[in-house]
C-alpha positions as a printed NumPy array, in Angstrom:
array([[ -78.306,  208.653,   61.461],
       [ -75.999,  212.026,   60.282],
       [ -72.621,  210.319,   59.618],
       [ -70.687,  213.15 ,   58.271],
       [ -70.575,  216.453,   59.976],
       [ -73.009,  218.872,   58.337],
       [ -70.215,  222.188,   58.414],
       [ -66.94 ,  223.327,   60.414],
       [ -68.444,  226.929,   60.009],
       [ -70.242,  227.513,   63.983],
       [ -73.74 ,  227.749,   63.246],
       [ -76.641,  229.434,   65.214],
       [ -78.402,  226.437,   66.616],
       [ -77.726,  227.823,   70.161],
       [ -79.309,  231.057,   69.305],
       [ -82.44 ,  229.2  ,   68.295],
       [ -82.114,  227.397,   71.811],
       [ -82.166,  230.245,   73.496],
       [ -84.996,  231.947,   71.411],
       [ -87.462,  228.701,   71.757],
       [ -86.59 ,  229.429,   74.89 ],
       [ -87.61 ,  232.557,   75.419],
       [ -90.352,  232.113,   73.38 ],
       [ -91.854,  229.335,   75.546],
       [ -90.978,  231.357,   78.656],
       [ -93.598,  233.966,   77.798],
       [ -96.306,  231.515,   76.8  ],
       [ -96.037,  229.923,   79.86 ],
       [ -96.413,  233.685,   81.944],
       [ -99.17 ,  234.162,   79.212],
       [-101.083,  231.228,   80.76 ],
       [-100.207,  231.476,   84.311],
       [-101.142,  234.992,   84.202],
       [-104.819,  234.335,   82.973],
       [-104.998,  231.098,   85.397],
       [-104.345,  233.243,   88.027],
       [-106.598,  236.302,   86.826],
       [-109.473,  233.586,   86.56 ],
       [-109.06 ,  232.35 ,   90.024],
       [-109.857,  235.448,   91.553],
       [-112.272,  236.893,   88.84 ],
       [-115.662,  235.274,   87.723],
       [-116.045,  238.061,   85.367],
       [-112.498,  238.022,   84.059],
       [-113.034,  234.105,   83.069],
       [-115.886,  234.384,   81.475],
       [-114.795,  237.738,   79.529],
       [-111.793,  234.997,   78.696],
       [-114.371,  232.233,   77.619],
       [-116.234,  234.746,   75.115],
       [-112.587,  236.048,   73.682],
       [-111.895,  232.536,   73.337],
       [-115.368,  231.923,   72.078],
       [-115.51 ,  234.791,   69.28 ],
       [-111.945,  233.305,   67.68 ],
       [-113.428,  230.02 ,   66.98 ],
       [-116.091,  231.623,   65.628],
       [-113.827,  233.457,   63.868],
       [-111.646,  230.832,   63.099],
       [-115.227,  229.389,   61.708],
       [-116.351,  231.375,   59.044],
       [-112.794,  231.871,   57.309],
       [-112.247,  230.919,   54.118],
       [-109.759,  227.944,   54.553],
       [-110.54 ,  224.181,   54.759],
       [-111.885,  222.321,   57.411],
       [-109.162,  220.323,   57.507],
       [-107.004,  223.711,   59.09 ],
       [-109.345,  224.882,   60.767],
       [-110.884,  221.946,   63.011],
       [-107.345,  221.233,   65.003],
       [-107.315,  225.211,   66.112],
       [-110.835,  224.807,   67.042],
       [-110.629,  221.862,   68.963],
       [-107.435,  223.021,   70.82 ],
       [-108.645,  226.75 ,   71.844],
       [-112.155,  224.986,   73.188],
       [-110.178,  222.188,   75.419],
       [-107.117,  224.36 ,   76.247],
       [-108.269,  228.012,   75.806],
       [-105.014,  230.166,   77.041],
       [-102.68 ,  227.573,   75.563],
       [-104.46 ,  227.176,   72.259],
       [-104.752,  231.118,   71.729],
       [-100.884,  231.666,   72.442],
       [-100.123,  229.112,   69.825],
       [-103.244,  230.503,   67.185],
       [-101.818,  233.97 ,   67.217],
       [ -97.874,  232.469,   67.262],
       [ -98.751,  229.533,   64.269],
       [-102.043,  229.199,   63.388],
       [-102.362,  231.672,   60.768],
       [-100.698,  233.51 ,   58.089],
       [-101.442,  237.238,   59.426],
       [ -98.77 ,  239.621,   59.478],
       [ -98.018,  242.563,   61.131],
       [ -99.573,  245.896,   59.652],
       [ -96.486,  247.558,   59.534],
       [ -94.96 ,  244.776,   57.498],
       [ -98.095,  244.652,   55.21 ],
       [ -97.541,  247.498,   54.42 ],
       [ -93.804,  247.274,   53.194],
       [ -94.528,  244.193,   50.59 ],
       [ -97.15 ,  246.458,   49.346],
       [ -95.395,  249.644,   48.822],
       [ -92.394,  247.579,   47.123],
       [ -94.977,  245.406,   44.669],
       [ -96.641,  248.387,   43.857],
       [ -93.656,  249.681,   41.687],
       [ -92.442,  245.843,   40.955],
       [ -96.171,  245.28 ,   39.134],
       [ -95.957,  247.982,   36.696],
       [ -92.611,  246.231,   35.195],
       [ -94.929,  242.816,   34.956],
       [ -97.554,  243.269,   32.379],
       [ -98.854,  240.211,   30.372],
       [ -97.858,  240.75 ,   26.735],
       [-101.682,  240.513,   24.927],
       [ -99.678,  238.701,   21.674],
       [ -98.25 ,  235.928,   24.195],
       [-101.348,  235.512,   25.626],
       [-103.523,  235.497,   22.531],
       [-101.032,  232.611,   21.143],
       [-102.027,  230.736,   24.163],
       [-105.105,  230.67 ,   23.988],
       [-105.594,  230.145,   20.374],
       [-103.615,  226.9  ,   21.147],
       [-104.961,  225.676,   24.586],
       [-107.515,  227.731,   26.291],
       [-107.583,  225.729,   29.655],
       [-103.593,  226.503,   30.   ],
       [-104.172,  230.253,   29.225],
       [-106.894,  230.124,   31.708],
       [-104.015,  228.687,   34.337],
       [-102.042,  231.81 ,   32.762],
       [-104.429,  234.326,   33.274],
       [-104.996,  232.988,   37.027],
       [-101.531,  233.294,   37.33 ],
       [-101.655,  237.087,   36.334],
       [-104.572,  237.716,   37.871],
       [-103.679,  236.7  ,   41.341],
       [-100.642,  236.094,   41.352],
       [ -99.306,  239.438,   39.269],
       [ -96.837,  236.95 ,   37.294],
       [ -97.169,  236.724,   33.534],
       [ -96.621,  234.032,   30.711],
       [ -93.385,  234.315,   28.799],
       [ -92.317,  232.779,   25.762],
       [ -89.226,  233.472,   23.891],
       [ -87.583,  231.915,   26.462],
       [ -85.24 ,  228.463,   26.884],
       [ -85.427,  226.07 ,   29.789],
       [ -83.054,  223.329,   30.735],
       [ -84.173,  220.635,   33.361],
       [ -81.618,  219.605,   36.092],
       [ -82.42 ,  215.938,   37.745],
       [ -79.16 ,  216.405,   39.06 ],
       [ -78.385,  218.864,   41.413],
       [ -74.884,  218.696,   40.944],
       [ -75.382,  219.435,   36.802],
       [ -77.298,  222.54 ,   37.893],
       [ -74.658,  223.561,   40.402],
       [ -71.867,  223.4  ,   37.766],
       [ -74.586,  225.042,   35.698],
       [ -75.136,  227.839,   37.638],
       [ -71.169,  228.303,   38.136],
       [ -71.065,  228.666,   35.033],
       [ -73.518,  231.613,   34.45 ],
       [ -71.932,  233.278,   37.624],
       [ -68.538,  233.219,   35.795],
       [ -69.952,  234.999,   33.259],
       [ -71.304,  237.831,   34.892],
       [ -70.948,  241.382,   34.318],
       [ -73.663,  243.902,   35.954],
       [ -75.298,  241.98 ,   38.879],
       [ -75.729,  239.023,   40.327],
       [ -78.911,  238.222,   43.057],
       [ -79.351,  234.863,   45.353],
       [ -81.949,  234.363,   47.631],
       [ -82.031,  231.178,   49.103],
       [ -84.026,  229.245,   52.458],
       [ -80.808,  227.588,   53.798],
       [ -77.019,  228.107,   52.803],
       [ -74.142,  225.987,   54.613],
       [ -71.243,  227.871,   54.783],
       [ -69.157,  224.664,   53.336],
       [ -68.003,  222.85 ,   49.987],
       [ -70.593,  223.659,   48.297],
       [ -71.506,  227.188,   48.442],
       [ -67.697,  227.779,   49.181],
       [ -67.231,  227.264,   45.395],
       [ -69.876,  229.848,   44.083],
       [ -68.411,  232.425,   47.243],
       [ -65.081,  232.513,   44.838],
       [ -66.468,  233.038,   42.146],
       [ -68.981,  235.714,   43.854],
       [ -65.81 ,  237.025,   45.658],
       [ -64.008,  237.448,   42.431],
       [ -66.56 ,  239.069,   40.373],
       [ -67.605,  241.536,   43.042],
       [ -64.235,  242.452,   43.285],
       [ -64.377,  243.294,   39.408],
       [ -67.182,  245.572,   40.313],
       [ -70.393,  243.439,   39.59 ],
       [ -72.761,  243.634,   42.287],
       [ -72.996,  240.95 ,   44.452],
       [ -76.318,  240.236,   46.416],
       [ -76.799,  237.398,   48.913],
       [ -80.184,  237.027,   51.058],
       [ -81.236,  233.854,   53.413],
       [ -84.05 ,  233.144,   55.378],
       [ -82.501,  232.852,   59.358],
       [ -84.663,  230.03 ,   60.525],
       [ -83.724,  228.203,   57.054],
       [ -80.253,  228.318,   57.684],
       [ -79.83 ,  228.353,   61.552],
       [ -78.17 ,  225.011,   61.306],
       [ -75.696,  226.192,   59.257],
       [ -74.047,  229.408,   60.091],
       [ -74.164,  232.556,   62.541],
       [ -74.686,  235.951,   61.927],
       [ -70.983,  236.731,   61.075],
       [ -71.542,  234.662,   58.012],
       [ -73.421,  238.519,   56.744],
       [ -69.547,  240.112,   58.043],
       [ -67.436,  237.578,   55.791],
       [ -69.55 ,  237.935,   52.908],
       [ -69.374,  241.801,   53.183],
       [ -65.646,  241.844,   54.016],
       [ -65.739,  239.687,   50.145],
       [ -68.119,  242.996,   48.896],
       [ -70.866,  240.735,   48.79 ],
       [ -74.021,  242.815,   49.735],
       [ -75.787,  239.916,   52.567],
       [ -79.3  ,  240.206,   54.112],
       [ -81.251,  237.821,   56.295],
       [ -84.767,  237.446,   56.157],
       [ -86.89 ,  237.281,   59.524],
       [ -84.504,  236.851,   61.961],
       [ -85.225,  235.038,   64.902],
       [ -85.678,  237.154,   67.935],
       [ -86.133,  235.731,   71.393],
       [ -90.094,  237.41 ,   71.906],
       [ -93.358,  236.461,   71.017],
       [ -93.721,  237.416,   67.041],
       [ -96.445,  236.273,   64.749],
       [ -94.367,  237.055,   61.819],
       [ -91.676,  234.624,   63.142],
       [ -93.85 ,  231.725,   61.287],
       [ -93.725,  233.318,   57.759],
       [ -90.685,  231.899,   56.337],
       [ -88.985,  232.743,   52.869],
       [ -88.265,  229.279,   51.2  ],
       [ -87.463,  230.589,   47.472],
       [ -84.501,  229.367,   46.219],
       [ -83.333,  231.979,   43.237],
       [ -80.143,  232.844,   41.205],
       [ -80.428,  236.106,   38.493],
       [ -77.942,  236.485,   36.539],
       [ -77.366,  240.151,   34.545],
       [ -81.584,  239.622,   33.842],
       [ -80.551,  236.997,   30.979],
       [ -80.164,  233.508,   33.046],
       [ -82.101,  232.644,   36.108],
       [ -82.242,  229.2  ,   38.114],
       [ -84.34 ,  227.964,   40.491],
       [ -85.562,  224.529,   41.832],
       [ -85.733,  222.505,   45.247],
       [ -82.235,  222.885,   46.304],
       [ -80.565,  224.929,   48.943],
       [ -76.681,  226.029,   48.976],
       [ -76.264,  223.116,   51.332],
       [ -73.481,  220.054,   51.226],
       [ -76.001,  217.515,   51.496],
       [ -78.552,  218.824,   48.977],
       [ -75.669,  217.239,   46.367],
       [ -74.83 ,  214.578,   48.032],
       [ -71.759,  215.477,   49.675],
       [ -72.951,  214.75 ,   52.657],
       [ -75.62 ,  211.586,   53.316],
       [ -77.242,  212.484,   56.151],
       [ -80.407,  210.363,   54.652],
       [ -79.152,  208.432,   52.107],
       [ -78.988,  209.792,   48.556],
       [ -80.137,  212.954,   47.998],
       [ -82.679,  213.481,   44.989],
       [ -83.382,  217.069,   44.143],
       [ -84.106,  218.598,   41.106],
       [ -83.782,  222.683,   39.537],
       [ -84.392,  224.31 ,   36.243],
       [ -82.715,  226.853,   33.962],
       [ -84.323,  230.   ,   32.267],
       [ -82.61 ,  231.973,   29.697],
       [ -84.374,  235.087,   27.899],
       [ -88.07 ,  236.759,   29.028],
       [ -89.097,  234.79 ,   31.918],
       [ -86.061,  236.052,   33.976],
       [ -87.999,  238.839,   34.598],
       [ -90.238,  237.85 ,   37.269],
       [ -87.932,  236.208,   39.028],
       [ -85.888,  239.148,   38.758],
       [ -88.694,  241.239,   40.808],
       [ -89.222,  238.247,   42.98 ],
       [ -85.698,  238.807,   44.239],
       [ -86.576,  242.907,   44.323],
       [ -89.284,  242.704,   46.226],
       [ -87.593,  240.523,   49.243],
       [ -84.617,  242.778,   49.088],
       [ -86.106,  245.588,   49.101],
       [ -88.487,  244.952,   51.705],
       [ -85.889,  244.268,   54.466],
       [ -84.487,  247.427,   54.289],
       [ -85.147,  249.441,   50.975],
       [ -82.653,  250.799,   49.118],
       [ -83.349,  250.437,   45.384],
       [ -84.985,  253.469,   43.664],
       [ -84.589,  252.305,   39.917],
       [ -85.603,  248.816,   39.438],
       [ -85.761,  249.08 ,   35.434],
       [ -81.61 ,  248.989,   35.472],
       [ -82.252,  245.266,   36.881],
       [ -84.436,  244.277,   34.119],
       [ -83.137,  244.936,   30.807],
       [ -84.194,  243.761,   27.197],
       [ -81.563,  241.295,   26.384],
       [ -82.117,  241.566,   23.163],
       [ -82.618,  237.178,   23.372],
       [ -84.004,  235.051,   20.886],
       [ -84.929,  231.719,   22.205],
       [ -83.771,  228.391,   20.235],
       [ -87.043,  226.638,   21.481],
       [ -90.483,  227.279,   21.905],
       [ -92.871,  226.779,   24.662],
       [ -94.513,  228.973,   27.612],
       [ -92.981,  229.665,   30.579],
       [ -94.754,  231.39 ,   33.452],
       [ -92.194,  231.854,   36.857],
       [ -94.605,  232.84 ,   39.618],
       [ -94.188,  233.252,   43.558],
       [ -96.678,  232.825,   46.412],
       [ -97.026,  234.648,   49.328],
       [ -98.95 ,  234.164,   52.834],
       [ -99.977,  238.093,   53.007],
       [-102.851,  238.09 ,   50.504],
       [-104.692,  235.163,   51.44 ],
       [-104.384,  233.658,   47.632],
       [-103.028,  229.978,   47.721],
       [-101.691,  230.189,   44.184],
       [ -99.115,  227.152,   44.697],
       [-101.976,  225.205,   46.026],
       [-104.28 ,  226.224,   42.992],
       [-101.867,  225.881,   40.122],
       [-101.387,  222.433,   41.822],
       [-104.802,  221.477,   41.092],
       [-105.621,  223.392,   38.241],
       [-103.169,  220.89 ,   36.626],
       [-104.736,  218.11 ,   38.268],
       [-108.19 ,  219.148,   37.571],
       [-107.148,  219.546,   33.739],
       [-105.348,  215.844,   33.403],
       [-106.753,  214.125,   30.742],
       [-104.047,  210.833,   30.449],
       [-101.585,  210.776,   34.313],
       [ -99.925,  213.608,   36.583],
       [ -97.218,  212.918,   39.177],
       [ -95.82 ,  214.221,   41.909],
       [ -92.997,  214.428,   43.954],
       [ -92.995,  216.239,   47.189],
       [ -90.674,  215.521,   50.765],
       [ -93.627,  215.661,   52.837],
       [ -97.463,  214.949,   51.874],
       [ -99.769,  217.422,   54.352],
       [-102.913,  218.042,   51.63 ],
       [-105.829,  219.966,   52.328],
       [-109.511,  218.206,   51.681],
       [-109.758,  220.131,   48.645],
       [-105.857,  218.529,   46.922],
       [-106.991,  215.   ,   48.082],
       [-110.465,  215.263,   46.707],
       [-109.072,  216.57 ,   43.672],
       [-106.395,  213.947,   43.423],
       [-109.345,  211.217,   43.637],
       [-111.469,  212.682,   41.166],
       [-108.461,  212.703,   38.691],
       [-108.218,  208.464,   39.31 ],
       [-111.877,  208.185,   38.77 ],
       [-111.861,  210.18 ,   35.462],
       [-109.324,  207.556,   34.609],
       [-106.18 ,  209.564,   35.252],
       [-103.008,  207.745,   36.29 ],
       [-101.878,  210.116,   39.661],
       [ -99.147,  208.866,   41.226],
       [ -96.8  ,  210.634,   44.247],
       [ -93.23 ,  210.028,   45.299],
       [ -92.189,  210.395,   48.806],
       [ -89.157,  210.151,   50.806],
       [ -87.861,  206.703,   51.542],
       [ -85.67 ,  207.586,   54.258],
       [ -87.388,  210.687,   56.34 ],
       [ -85.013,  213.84 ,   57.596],
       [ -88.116,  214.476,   60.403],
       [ -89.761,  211.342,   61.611],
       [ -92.502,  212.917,   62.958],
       [ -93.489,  214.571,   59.668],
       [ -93.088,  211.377,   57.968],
       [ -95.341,  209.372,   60.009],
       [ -97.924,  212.098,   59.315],
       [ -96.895,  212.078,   55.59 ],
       [ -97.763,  208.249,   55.745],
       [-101.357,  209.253,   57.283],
       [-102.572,  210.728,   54.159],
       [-101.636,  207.116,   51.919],
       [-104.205,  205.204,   52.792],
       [-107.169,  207.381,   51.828],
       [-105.197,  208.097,   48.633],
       [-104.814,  204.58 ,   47.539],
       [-108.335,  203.815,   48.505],
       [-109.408,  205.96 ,   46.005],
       [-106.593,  204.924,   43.169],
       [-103.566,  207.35 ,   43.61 ],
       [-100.418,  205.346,   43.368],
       [ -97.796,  206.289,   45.911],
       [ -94.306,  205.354,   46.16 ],
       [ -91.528,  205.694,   48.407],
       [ -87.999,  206.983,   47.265],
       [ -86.058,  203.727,   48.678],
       [ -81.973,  205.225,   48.131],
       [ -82.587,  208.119,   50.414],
       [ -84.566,  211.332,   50.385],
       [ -86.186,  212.761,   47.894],
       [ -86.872,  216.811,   48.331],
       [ -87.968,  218.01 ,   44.603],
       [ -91.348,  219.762,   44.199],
       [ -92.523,  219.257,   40.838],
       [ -95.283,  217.407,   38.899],
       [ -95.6  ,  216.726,   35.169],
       [ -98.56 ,  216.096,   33.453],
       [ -99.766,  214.811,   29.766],
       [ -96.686,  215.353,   27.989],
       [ -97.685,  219.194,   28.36 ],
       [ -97.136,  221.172,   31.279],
       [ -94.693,  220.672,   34.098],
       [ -93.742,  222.639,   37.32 ],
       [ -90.557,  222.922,   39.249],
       [ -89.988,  224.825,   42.075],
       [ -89.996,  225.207,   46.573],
       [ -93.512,  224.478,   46.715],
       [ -93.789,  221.118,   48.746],
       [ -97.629,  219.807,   49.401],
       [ -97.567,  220.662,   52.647],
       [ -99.426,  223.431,   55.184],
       [ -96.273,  225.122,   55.489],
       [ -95.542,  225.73 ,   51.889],
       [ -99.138,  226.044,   50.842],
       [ -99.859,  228.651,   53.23 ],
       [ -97.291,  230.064,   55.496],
       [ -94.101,  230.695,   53.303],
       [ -92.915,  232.579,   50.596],
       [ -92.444,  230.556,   47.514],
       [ -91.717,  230.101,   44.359],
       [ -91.834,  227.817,   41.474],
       [ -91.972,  227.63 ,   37.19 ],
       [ -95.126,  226.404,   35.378],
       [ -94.513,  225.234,   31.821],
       [ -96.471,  224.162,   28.552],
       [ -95.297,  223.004,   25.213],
       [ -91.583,  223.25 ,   26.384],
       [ -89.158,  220.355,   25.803],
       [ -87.806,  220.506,   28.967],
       [ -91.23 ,  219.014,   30.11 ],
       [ -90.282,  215.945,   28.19 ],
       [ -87.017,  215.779,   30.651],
       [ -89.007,  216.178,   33.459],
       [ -91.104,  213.356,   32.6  ],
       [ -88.034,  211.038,   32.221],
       [ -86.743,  211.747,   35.032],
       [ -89.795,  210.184,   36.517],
       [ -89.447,  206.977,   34.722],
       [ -86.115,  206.695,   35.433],
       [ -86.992,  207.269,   39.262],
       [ -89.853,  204.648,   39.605],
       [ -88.154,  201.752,   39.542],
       [ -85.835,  203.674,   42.759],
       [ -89.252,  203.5  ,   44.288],
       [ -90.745,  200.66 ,   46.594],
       [ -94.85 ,  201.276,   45.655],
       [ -96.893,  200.759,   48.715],
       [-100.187,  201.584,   47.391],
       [-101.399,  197.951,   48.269],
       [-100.182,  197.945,   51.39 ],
       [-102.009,  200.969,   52.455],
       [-105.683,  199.818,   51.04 ],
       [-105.799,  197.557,   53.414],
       [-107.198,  197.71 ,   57.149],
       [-104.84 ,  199.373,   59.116],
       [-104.705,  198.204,   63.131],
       [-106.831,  200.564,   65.469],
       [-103.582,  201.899,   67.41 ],
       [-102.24 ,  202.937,   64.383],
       [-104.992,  204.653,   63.088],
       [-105.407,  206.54 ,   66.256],
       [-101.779,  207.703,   66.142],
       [-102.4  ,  208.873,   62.764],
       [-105.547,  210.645,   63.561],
       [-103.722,  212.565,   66.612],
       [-100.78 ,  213.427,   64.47 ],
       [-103.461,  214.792,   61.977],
       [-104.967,  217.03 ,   64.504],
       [-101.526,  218.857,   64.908],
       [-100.941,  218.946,   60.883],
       [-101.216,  222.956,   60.516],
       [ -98.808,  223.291,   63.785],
       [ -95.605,  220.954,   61.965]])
């Protein structure tokens, strides 16, 4: 249970009341209305039967796994009104046209300031040609090239990459961008708002953008009126609006911080009290972020662009944003910051995911706050184990959603059955998204291995090679392990038949949580 209050700032949780509200409201006269129209119309239910009929079909033949696609199937053919209001509201990543349309205008000018350097990339592959493959995917789908010349500190500790990041804030003098899923108008982000305060007021400018949903819990829409009353340019991303909206589900969970173009951070951790353990609302927090100084700023740079832009545009000359810093990097190492996105149908977090797996030669491991895999991750996972690779996952000890936890827990036992260790994160809750592997590459970033992050949100996250910071990363799991209680064992044995059933039915409704 939440012992400590999570902010004395009102937030917006009302607002989301009233807009789940609404929202339901108009499902339900969705559904009456066609009940009623059937009742009086032979022709008008079956017309309903073949539109429900043709999006199964549909539903069929796209290019997603089973797994997805079976629950929306099941539910449209039992329950067809119901199942169709929640398809078009949830069950897939479609936006509107008009939206579509804005990303691509803005990434059309963002891409021609992200070419792969051919040197880089010839280095790469000279050295390992099955990571410059994972490059070139990366730049091929993805638009996001490999960097080197560029330094990267690992943060275990969120509070080290807090003071971290005040730090490089301090020392700003043209700009200064933060996008972020959740902020908490509190402690925490109260001490980077002075320092953002007092450097706008010196004339650097001072962006600040937040998903809505993300940070509902946390503040109210006057939180965008303080910060600009500080000069602190403030946007919110998809806000929640009290009518049906299929673009409502496509959240932006990036967590970002560009500094002048030269120093960038990013990682699993909001602008939140809790996320550094100021608050225990689940025990200890475990979270974990990552530094970039020199060339790799770049993309994440554009990243920021791009989401900025695309709420209302007002940027003409992005080149100011990116400058040549002129940085020469004290390590070496490749560094490739890349973002996902639900509008072109490309799961890059979910393939550079198992394109590391797939390429394991010794152990990988993961750490993720909830564990909702496709078919494709978990076969991939087991195939790693019987090549002989150690796989292991860390999950949250103590859940923040019990309901996603319990589904979480469905997918151990045909993980351990086929060799992946998995351990729980006994002081608390563990929210990092990384994985290290070999001793050679590493990511950190917002990509949890989950539905929602794998295909619904906007993302983000830092693939590395040859870097020392992988080395850190790699500690830090050894140092967390023995925090862990490993239930593999317990969940390659027989489970009872109610619990299995529960599991199964939690399953089904996977792609809706």
């Amino acid at each position: 249970m939440r012992t400590e209050e999570k902010t004395s700032v009102k937030n917006s949780i009302g607002r989301m009341f009233f807009v789940g509200v609404s929202v339901l409201a108009q499902v339900i006269w969705i559904m009456t209305l066609f009940v009623r129209l059937n009742r009086y119309s032979t022709l008008i239910s079956l017309l309903f039967e073949a539109i429900a009929f043709l999006a199964v079909l549909r539903i069929y033949v796209m290019p997603e796994n089973a797994a997805f696609k079976l629950p929306w199937i099941m539910l449209i053919m039992a329950l067809p009104v119901l199942g169709l209001s929640l398809y078009l509201m949830f069950g897939h990543s479609g936006v509107t046209k008009g939206m579509q349309l804005r990303f691509e205008k803005i990434d059309a000018v963002l891409d021609r300031e992200l070419g792969q350097d051919a040197q880089v990339a010839g280095r790469l592959r000279e050295k390992d040609p099955a990571i410059a493959n994972q490059a070139y995917y990366l730049h091929r789908y993805g638009r996001y090239p490999i960097y080197q010349n560029t330094d990267v500190i690992y943060y275990g500790d969120t509070v080290e990459g807090l003071e971290a990041q005040k730090e490089a804030l301090g020392s700003a003098e043209s700009f200064i961008f933060m996008e972020y899923h959740a902020i908490e108008d509190s402690q925490s982000f109260g001490e980077l708002k002075e320092i953002l305060a007092d450097k706008a007021r010196q004339g650097v400018d001072v962006r600040v953008l937040y998903d809505d949903v993300g940070s509902v819990g946390f503040i109210n829409k006057d939180f965008i009126k303080r910060m600009e009353e500080a000069n602190i340019r403030c946007r919110v991303f998809n806000p929640l609006l009290p009518f049906l909206n299929i673009f409502m589900n496509n959240r932006d969970h990036r967590k970002i911080t560009v500094v002048d173009g030269r120093v960038a951070f990013t990682g699993g951790y909001n602008l939140a009290d809790e996320y550094f353990n100021i608050t225990h609302p689940y025990g200890q927090w475990k979270d974990s972020g990552v530094r970039l100084c020199g060339d790799a700023v770049r993309s994440l740079t554009c990243m920021f662009l791009e989401m900025w832009n695309v709420i209302k545009q007002t940027d003409t000359d992005y080149a100011k944003y990116l400058p040549k810093t002129g940085y020469q990097a004290l390590h070496g190492g490749f560094v490739a910051p890349y973002g996902d996105s639900p509008l072109d149908g490309e799961p890059v977090g979910e393939n550079v995911y198992m394109n590391i797996v797939k390429n394991a030669k010794r152990y990988v491991y993961f750490t993720t706050p909830y564990l909702i895999i496709s078919d494709e991750m978990n076969r991939e996972l087991g195939q790693a184990v019987k090549r002989g690779v150690d796989v292991r996952i860390i999950t949250p000890g103590i859940p923040d959603k019990k309901l996603i936890f319990q589904l979480t827990r469905s997918y151990y036992a045909g993980l351990a059955k086929n060799g992946v260790r998995i351990y729980e994160y006994t002081p608390g809750f563990i929210h990092a998204k990384q994985c290290v592997c070999d001793d050679e590459t590493a990511t950190v970033g917002t990509i949890n291995l989950d539905y929602r992050s794998l295909y619904f949100h906007f993302e983000n996250g830092v693939f590395l090679y040859d870097c020392s910071a992988v080395g850190d990363i790699k500690e830090d799991f050894l140092q967390t392990f023995p925090l862990c209680r490993e239930v593999t064992d317990q969940y390659k044995s027989a489970r009872s038949r109610a619990l299995r059933l529960g599991q199964c039915i939690l399953r089904l409704f996977a792609p809706l949580l």
